[in-house]
C-alpha positions in Angstrom: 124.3 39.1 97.2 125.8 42.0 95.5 122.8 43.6 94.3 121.6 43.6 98.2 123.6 45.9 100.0 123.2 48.7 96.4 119.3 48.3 97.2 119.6 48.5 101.0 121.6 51.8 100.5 119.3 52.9 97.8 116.1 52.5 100.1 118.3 54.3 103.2 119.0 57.7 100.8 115.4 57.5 99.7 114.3 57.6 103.1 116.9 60.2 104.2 115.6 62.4 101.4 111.6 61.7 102.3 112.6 63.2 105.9 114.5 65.5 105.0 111.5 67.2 102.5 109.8 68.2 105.6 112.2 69.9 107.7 113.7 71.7 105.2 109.8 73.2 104.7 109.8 73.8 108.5 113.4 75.2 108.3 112.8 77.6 105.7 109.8 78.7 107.1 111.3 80.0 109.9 114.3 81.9 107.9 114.0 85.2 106.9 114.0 84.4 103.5 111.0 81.9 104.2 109.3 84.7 106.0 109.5 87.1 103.5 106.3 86.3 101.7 104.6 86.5 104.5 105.9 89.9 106.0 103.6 91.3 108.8 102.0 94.4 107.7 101.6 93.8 104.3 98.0 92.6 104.3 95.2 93.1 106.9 91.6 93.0 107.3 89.6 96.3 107.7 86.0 95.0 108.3 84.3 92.2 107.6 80.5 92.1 107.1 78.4 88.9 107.1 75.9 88.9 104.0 74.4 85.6 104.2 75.6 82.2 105.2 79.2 81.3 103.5 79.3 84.7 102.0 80.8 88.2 103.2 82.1 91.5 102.3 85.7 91.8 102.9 87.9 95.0 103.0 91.4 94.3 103.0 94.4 97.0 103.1 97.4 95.9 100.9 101.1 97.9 100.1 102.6 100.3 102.2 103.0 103.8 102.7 101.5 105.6 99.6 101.1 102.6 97.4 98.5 101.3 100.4 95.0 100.5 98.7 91.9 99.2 99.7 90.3 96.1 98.1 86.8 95.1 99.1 86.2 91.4 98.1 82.9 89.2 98.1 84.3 86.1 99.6 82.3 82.9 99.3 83.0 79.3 99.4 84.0 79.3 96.0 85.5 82.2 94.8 86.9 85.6 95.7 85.3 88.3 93.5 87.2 91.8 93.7 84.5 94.1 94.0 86.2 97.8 94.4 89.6 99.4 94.8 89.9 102.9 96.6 92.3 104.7 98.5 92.3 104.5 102.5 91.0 107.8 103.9 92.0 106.6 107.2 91.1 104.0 109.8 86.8 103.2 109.3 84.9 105.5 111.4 83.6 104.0 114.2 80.0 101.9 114.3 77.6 104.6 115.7 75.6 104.1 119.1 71.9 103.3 116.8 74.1 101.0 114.9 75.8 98.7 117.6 72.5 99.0 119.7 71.0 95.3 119.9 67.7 95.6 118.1 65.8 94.8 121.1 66.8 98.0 122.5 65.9 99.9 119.6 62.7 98.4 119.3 62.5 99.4 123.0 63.0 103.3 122.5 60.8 103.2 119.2 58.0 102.1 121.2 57.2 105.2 123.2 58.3 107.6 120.2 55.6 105.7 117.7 52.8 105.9 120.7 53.2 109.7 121.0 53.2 110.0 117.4 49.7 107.7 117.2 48.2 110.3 120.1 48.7 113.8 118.7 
C-alpha cells in the first residue's frame, strides 16, 4: 500500500499540470506581453482581389511610420507567394463610377452609344 498514495499524488500533479497548460495560454494571451506579437496596427489589408476560385491578390501594409511597406501576395490554398514590395503612396485611390457600376448597367448605357455608332 505504499506505492498507492505516491501514484495517486503522481496522477493528481499530472492532472494539475494538464489544466494548468491551457490557462496559462489564455492568461498570457491576454497580458501585454502575450499581446505584443499581435500589436494592432502592425499589419493590415489594403485590397483584396478575387482571381479565381481559392486564389487572390493580396496587398498588405506592414511597419510603421517610414519603415511602412507594401507587400502584394498571391494567396492560394497552398502557399503564399510574395509578388512585389513598394512603398505606400497613400491610401488606394478610390474604385471609379465605370468600375463599381454592375455590368448590367454598363451593358445598359453601351447599348444606345453602339446603335448611334452603327447609324452614322
Amino acid at each position: 500500500m505504499d506505492g498507492a498514495p505516491s501514484a495517486l499524488a503522481a496522477l493528481l500533479w499530472f492532472g494539475v499540470v494538464v489544466a494548468a497548460i491551457p490557462l496559462a495560454l489564455w492568461l498570457l494571451r491576454r497580458t501585454p506581453v502575450g499581446a505584443a506579437g499581435t500589436a494592432a496596427g502592425a499589419m493590415r489589408t489594403v485590397a483584396t482581389l478575387a482571381v479565381g476560385p481559392g486564389q487572390r491578390l493580396l496587398t498588405v501594409e506592414v511597419g510603421h511610420g517610414e519603415q511602412r511597406r507594401w507587400l502584394v501576395l498571391g494567396v492560394t490554398a497552398q502557399q503564399i507567394t510574395a509578388l512585389h514590395e513598394m512603398a505606400p503612396a497613400g491610401e488606394p485611390a478610390a474604385a471609379t463610377a465605370d468600375a463599381a457600376m454592375p455590368f448590367v448597367h454598363w451593358l445598359a448605357q453601351a447599348r444606345p452609344r453602339a446603335k448611334a455608332d452603327r447609324a452614322a
